[in-house]
N, C-alpha and C positions, 0 to 999 in steps of 0.2 A: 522499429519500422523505419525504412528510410525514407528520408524526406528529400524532396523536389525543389529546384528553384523559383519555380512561378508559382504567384499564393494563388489561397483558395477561390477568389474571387474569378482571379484570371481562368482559371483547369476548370472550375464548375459551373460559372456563368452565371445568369439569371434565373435560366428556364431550368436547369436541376433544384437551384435555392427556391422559387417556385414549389416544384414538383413536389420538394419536402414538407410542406405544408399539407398536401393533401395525404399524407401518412403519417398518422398516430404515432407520435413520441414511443412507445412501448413497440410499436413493431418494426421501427429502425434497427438494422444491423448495427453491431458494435464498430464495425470497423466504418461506418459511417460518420460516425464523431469522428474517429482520424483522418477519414479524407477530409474533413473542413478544417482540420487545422492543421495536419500535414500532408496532404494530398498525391497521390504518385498514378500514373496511367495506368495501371492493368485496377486498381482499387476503386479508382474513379469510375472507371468501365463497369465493375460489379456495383456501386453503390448506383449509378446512373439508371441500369436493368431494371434493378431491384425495387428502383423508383415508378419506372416505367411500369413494370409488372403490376407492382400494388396500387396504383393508381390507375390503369383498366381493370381490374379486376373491382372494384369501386366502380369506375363507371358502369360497368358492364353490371353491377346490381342497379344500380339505379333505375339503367333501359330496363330490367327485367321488371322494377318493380310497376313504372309506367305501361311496361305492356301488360302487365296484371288487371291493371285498372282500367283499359283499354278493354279487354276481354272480358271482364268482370260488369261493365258499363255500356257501354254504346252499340258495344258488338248484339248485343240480343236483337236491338234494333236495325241493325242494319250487319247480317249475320253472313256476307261475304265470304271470310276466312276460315278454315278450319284450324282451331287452336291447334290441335294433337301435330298435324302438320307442318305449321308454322313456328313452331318451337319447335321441330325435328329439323327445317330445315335453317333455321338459326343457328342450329348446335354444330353443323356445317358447315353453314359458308358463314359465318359470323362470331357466332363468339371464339369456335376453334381456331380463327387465324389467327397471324401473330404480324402481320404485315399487311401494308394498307396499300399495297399490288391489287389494281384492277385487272381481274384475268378475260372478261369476257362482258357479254352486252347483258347477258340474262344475269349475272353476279350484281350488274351496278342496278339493273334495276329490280332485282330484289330488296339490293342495301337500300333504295332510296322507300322502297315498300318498307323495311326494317324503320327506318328514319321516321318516316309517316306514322308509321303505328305507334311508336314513343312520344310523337308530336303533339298526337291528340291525346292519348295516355294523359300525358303531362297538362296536355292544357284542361284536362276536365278533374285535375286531382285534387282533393282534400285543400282548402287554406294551410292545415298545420300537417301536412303527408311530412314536409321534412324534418321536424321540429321531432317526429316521433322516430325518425330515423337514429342510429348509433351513431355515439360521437367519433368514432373516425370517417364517418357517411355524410357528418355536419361536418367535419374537418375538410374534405372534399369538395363540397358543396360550396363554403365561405371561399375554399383560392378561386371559384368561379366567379364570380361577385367584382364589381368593381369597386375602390376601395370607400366610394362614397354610400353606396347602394347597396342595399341585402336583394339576394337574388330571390326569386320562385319562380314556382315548376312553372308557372306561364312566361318564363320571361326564358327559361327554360326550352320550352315548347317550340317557341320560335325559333330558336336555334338549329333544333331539328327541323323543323319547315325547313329553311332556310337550306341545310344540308337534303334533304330529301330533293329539293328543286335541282342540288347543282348534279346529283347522283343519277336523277333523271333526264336529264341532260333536254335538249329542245323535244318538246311536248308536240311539235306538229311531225316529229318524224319517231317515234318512239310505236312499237307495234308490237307488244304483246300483253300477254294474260295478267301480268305483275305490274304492267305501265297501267293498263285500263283503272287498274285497282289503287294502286298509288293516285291518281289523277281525283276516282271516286272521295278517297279520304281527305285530298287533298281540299277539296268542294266541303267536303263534311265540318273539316276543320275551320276553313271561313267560312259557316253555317256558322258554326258556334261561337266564332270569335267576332260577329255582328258585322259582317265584308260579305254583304248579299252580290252588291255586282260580283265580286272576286267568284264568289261560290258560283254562281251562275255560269259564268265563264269555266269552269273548272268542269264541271258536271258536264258542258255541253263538247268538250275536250273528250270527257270519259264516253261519254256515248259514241261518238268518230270513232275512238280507238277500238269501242267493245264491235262495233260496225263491220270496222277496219278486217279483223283479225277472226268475224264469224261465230261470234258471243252468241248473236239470239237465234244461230241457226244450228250451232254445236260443228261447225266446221272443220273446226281446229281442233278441236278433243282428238284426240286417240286412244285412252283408256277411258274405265269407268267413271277413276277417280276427276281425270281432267274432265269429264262432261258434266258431272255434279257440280265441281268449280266453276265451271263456265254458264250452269245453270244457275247458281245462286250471286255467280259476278251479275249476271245478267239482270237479274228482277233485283236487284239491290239498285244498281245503277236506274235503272227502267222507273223503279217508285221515287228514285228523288233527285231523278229528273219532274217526276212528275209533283211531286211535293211541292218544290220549289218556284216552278213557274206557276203554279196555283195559287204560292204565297205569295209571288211576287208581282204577277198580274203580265207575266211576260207569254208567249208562246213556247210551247215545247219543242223539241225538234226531232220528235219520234212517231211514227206510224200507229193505227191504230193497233191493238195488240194481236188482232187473227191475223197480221202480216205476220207475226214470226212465229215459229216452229214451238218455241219455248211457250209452256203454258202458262196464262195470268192468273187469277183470282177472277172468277163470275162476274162480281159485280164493275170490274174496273172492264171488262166487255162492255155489260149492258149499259154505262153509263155515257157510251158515246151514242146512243142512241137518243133521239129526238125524245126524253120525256119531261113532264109537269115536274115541278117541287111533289107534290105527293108521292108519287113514282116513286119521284128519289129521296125519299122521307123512308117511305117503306121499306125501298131496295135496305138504305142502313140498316134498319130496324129490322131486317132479316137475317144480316149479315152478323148482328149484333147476336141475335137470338141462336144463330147456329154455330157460334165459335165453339170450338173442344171446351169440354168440362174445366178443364186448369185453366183454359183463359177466362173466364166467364165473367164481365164486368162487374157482373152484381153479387158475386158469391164474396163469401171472406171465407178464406182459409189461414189458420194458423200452421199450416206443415205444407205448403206451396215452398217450391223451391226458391229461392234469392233471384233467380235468373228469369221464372216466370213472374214472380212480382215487379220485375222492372219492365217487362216486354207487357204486364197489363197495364199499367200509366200510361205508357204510350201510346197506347191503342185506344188508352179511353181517352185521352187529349187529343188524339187524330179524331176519332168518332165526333166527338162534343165540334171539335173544330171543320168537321166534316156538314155538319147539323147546323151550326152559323153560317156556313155558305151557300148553303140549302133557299134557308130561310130567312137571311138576311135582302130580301127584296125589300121590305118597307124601308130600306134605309132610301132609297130613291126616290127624290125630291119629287119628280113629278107625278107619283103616285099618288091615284084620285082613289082607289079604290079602296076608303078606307073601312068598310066592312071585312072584305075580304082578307084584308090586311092586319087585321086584328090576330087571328093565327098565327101570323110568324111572328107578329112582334112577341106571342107568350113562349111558345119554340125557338125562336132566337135569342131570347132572354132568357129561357132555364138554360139554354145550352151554356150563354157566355156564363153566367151565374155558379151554373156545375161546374165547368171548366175553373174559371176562380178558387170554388171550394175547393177541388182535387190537388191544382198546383199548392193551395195553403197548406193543405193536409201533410205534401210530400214533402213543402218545403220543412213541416214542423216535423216531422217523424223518420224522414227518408234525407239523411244528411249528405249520401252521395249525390242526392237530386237536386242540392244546392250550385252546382258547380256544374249542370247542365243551360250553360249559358242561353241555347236556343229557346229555351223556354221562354223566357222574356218575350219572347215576340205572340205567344198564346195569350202570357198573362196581360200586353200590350189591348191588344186587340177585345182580347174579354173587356176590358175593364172601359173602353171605350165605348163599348156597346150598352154596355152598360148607362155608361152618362149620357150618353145620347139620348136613348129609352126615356128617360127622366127629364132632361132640356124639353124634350117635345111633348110630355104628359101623355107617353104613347103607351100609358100603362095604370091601371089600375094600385098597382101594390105602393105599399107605401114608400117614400121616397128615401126616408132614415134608414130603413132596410136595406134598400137597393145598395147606399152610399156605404153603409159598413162591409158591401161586397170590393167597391170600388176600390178602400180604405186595406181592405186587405190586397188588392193587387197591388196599390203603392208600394206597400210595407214591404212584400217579395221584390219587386223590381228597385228598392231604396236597399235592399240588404246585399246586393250585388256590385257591392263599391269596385271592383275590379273594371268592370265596363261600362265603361263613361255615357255609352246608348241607353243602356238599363237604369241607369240616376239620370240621365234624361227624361228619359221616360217616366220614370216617376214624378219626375217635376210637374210634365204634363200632365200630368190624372192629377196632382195635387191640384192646379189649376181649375181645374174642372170640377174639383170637388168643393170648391170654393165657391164657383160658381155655383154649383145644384145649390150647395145650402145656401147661398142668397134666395135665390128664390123660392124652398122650402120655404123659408122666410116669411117668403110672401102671400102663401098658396100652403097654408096649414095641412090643408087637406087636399092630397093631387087625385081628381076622382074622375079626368078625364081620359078613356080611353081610348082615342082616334091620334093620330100623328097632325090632322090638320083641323082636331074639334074644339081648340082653344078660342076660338075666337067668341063665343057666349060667356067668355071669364068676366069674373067684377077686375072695377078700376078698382086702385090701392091709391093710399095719400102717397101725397109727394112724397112727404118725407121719407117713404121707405125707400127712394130710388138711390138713397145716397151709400147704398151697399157694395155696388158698382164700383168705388172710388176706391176700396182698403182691400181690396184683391190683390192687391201686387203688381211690380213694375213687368209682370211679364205677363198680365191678363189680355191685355188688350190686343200684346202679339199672337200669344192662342187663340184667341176668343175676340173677333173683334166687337165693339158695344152694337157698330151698327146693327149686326146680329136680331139684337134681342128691342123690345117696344119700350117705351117709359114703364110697362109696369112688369118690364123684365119677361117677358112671352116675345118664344123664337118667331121673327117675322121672315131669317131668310134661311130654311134648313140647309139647304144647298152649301152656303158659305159656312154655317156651322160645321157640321161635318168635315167639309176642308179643313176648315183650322183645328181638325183632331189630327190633323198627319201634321207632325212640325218638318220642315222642308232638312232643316240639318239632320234629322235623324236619319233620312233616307236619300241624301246628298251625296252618298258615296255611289248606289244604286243608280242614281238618275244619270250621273256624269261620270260615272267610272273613274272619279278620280283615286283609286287607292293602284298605284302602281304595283302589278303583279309581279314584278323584278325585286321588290321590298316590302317584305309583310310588315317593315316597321311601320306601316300607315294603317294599323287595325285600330280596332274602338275602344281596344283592351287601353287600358292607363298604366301597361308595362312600359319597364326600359326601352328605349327603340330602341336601334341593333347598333345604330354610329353611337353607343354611348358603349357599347360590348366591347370587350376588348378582343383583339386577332386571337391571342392566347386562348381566352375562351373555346373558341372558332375550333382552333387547331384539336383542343384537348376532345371536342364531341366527333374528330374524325370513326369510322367506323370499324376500321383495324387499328387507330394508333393507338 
């Protein structure tokens, strides 16, 4: 073979000796070893392709594998896309190019739809998705990584965010069916990744554009298949929108639903009507009662499909969490009415309670449902209501019971080391559980039923007050003592309550400080992206 004057280092660079890494030893060309040690231009040129080649072809399983799990996951719940389609038009304008030439407006913002959908894929996948991949998929995988750090698919994910943003190019001038949608995921994905303002902001984007472009009036359709699209873009967008600002205690920014053409669900009409909790106890309770046979909360079936089993969790955690907002009025300090009040708080309490068991359940048996990060914010809220109910002896049941409910929210929210919100949160409810059992403690038997009927309680000796003191250096920030009387009975609920929101958790929300130009500001405890290398960057392009 002949040889060249300039060595290998000079002819093949970095970014080929790179490249080589991500290609299995065994399926390097022979004349590969001779270019690194005797190198000449036309061999260089083949071994350079041949680099190229098998290292998309590796990427390009990866995307497929994330949008599997994409499809396979989240999609049930929020069922926008047609799979069959969107892997037809993949096959397309995606995996078939061979060049990273933007031909047109509708190409980029598909690719950045393509991007989104691997984003979330990736960020809701398995802890060990890579680890069971094939070692030239781990071969791959490690040249992403920087050389201090092992990579994962969350650290992953962002990456594609990142790319999905720059593909959709500015968000206030983008106008079609594949922008509305990208935008939707985009919201969905800081759902999950605990960036509520971000998601907020993102969702009220997607509604403008679905607006824009004639979503909820089927404007834009021209076939059947586009009006179905634009029918299920629509109520996708339309439910979380509305999800969201009900979690988050913000306003919607959408009409009521007989303003648009597209049909809702019965009950999300009658619900903007002027009614009682009862009303709206019942409406659920009907809603619940008339679902199809395969949804049926209460049925078990052993031969239900994998895809209806995940779309029943969620349905029964929306219901359960539908039913806490119902009936969570005695959480309301100034409420005298504490006969009437007695109701919700047992309604309010099985609900968080159920709500609890179902998340324990899913987390112990349903290992995809680990990596459904938004959960956290179910099991958050359950598990607060929980302490609370008990702080205030706003219940009969016994206290040790309630707390092994509590005890199991922690242990979910502690097992989600990934997101720094969710071991926050945990803290909090440890906290809090710390507290109840002091004053278990104190109050053997809690047999008071009213939120403000504590005051007939016996005094306790001193010496039990000193329980107060070995809770922890962070008691006093949750919880503060003025709260509670010498003999540990809440004397100011109002403030109690308060200090179950800790202000850093929901500090991104109130001030928006998570810049939407850098998802490296999420909750997640991933790489931020200034530690990514360009290389990285360059190798998730979409045709390269």
């Amino acid at each position: 073979m002949p040889t060249c004057s300039c060595t290998a280092n000079e002819l093949l660079g970095s970014t080929l000796r790179e490249g080589l890494l991500a290609v299995p030893q065994s399926a390097r060309p022979e004349c590969t070893v001779h270019a690194i040690n005797s190198p000449c231009p036309n061999t260089v040129r083949k071994v350079r392709d041949h680099v190229s080649s098998s290292t998309q072809a590796l990427k390009r399983r990866l995307e497929k594998l994330y949008i599997q799990i994409f499809f396979q996951n989240l999609h049930y719940v929020h069922p926008m896309l047609d799979p069959v389609q969107f892997e037809e038009r993949c096959e397309r304008e995606i995996w078939a190019r061979q060049t990273t030439i933007e031909r047109c407006k509708s190409y980029r913002h598909f690719s950045a739809l393509y991007n989104i959908v691997v984003a979330v894929g990736a960020l809701i996948a398995g802890r060990n998705i890579l680890k069971d991949l094939g070692q030239d998929m781990q071969t791959y995988v490690a040249g992403l990584a920087a050389p201090e750090r092992q990579i994962s698919s969350q650290t992953i994910s962002r990456l594609y965010f990142r790319q999905s943003k720059n593909q959709l190019g500015d968000t206030y001038a983008v106008c079609s069916l594949e922008s509305a949608q990208t935008l939707l995921l985009m919201s969905l994905y800081c759902q999950n990744s605990h960036m509520p303002h971000t998601c907020y902001m993102y969702c009220g984007q997607a509604v403008r554009t679905a607006l824009a472009i004639g979503l909820p009036n089927e404007s834009m359709s021209r076939s059947a298949e586009d009006r179905k699209a634009a029918r299920r873009t629509w109520w996708c967008i339309y439910s979380h929108e509305i999800d969201m600002s009900c979690s988050s205690g913000r306003r919607d920014s959408l009409r009521k639903p007989h303003s648009y053409q597209t049909p809702l669900p019965l009950i999300k009409n009658r619900m903007d009507d002027d009614l009682d909790t009862s009303e709206l106890d019942n409406l659920l309770s009907d809603w619940k009662a008339n679902l199809p046979e395969w949804l049926d909360l209460d049925k078990l079936s052993f031969r239900e499909e994998e895809w209806a089993g995940k779309l029943k969790v969620v349905l029964q955690l929306r219901y359960l969490n539908a039913r806490i907002l119902v009936h969570r009025i005695f959480l309301i300090p100034s409420t005298n009415y504490a006969l009437e009040m007695s109701g919700h708080v047992g309604h309010c309490l099985n609900a968080a309670r159920e709500t609890i068991q179902v998340l324990h359940d899913a987390y112990t048996h349903r290992h995809y449902f680990r990596t459904w990060w938004y959960n956290s914010t179910y099991t958050l809220y359950a598990g607060m209501i929980v302490l609370y109910a008990i702080m205030l002896r706003a219940t009969a049941l016994r206290s040790e019971d309630l707390l092994k409910d509590v005890i199991k929210a922690q242990n979910i929210l502690q097992s989600m080391q990934e997101a720094s919100v969710a071991v926050r949160s945990a803290e909090l409810l440890r906290e809090g559980v710390k507290i109840a059992q002091s004053m278990s403690q104190r109050n053997s038997d809690i047999s008071v039923p009213l939120p403000h009927g504590h005051t007939d309680q016996a005094d306790y000796e001193p010496q039990s007050r000193g329980n107060f003191n070995v809770l922890g250096p962070n008691f006093d920030y949750h919880f503060p003592k003025t709260t509670f009387d010498a003999n540990g009975h809440v004397t100011d609920p109002e403030t109690l309550f308060a200090s179950f929101i800790d202000p850093c958790l929901l500090q991104d929300f109130t001030t928006g400080l998570n810049d939407p130009a850098d998802i490296g500001t999420s909750a997640f405890l991933f790489d931020d992206l200034e530690n990514d290398r360009s290389s990285v960057y360059q190798t998730l392009q979409p045709g390269g």
